[in-house]
KOLMARBA-268375 format. One record per residue (C-alpha): residue number from 0; residue in three letters; x, y negated, z. Coordinates in nm, 2 decimals, decimal comma, m for minus. Layout:
BEGIN
   num   residuo        u        v        w
   NUM       ALA        X        Y        Z
...
END
This chain:
BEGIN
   num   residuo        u        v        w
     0       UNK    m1,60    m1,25     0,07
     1       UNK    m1,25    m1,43     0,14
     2       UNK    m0,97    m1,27     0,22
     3       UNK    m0,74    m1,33     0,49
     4       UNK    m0,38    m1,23     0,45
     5       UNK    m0,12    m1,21     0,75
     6       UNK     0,25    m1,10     0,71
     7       UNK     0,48    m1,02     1,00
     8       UNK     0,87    m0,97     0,97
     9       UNK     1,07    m0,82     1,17
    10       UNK     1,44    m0,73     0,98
    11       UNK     1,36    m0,52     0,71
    12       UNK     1,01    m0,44     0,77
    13       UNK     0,75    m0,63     0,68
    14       UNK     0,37    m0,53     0,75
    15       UNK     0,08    m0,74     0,56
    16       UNK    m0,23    m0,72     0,69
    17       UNK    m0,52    m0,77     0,45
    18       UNK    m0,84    m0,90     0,63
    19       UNK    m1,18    m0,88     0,36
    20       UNK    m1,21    m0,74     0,01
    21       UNK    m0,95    m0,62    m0,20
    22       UNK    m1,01    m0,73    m0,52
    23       UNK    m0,91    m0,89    m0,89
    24       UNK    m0,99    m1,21    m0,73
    25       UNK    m0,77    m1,16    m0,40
    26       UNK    m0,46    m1,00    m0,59
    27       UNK    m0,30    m1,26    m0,71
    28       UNK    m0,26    m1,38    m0,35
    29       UNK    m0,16    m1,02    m0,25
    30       UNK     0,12    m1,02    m0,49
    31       UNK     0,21    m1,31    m0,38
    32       UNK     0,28    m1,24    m0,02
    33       UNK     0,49    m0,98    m0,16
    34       UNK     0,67    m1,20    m0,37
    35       UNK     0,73    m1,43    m0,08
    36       UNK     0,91    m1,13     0,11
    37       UNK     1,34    m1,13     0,13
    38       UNK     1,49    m0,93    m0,03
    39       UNK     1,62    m0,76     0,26
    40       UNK     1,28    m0,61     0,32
    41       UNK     1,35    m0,27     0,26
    42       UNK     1,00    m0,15     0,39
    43       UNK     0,66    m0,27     0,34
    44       UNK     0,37    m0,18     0,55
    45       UNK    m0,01    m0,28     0,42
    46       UNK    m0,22    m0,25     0,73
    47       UNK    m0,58    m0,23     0,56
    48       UNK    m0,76    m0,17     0,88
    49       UNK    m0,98    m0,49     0,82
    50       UNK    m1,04    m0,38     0,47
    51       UNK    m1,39    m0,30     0,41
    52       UNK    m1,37    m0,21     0,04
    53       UNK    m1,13    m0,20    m0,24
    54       UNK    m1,13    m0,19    m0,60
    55       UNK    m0,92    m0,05    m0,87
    56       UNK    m0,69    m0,37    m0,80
    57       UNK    m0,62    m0,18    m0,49
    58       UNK    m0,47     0,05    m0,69
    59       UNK    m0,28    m0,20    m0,90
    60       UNK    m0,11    m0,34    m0,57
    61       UNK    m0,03    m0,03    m0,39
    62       UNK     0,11     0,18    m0,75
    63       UNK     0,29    m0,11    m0,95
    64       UNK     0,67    m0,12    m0,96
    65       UNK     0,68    m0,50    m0,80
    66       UNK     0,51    m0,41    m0,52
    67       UNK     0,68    m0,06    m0,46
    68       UNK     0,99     0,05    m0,54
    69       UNK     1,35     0,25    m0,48
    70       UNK     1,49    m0,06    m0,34
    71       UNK     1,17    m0,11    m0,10
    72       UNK     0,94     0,21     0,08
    73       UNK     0,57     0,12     0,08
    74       UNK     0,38     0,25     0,30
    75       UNK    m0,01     0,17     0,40
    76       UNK    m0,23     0,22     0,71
    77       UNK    m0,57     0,17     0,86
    78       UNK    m0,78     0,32     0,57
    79       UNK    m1,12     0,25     0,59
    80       UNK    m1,36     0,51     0,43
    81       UNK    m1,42     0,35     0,12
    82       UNK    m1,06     0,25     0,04
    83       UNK    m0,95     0,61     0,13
    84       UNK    m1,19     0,75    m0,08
    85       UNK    m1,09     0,51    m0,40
    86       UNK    m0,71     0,64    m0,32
    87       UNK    m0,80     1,01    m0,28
    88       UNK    m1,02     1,01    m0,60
    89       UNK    m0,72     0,81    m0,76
    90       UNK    m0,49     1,09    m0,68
    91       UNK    m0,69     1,36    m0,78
    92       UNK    m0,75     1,26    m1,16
    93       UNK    m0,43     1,13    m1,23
    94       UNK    m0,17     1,27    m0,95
    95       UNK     0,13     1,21    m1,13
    96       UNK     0,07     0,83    m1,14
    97       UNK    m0,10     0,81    m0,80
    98       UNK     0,09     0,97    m0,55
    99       UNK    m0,06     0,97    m0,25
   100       UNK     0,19     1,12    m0,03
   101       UNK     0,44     0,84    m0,07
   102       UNK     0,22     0,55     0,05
   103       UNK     0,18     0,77     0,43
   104       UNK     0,42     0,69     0,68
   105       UNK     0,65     1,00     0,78
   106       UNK     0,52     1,22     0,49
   107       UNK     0,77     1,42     0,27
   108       UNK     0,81     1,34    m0,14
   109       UNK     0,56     1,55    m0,33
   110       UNK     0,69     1,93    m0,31
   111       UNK     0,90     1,87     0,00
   112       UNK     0,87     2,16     0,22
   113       UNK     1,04     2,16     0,58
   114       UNK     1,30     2,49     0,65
   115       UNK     1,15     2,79     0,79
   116       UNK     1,26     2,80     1,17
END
């Protein structure tokens, strides 16, 4: 299946919308629409809400340093079922590489807890 990738600036946020299969085949194009990004994007939404299924390069894209970082907040959105599932499974057997929590918009670090009222 091919892949359509769409990125949208607007300041420092970006939001790249993957359209098809992510996969070893389509990440080298992924990482490139990253690459392509200023530097002055400071955060980086990946709407996946046309993503129909998504392999372990999924994971590669979403967890690597060049594609998230200190310097830039990743975020993603639209999970489909299947992508979700590959993420929450990811998470489960290795949480200390995959953390989950960072990748949701307006969620906490891992073991932040609000103030009691």
């Amino acid at each position: 299946m091919n892949t359509s990738i769409t990125t949208t600036v607007d300041g420092t946020f970006a939001r790249i919308f993957a359209c098809g299969e992510i996969d070893f085949d389509t990440l080298p194009r992924l990482r490139a629409a990253v690459a392509a990004l200023s530097p002055r994007v400071t955060d980086l939404q990946w709407d996946l809400t046309g993503t129909s299924f998504m392999d372990i390069a999924g994971l590669h894209l979403l967890f690597h340093p060049t594609t998230s970082s200190p310097e830039r907040r990743t975020t993603v959105t639209g999970l489909g079922r299947q992508p979700l599932r590959l993420l929450l499974t990811a998470c489960e057997t290795g949480p200390a590489v995959f953390d989950f929590s960072r990748l949701l918009p307006n969620i906490g670090p891992a073991g932040f807890r609000p103030a009691p009222l």
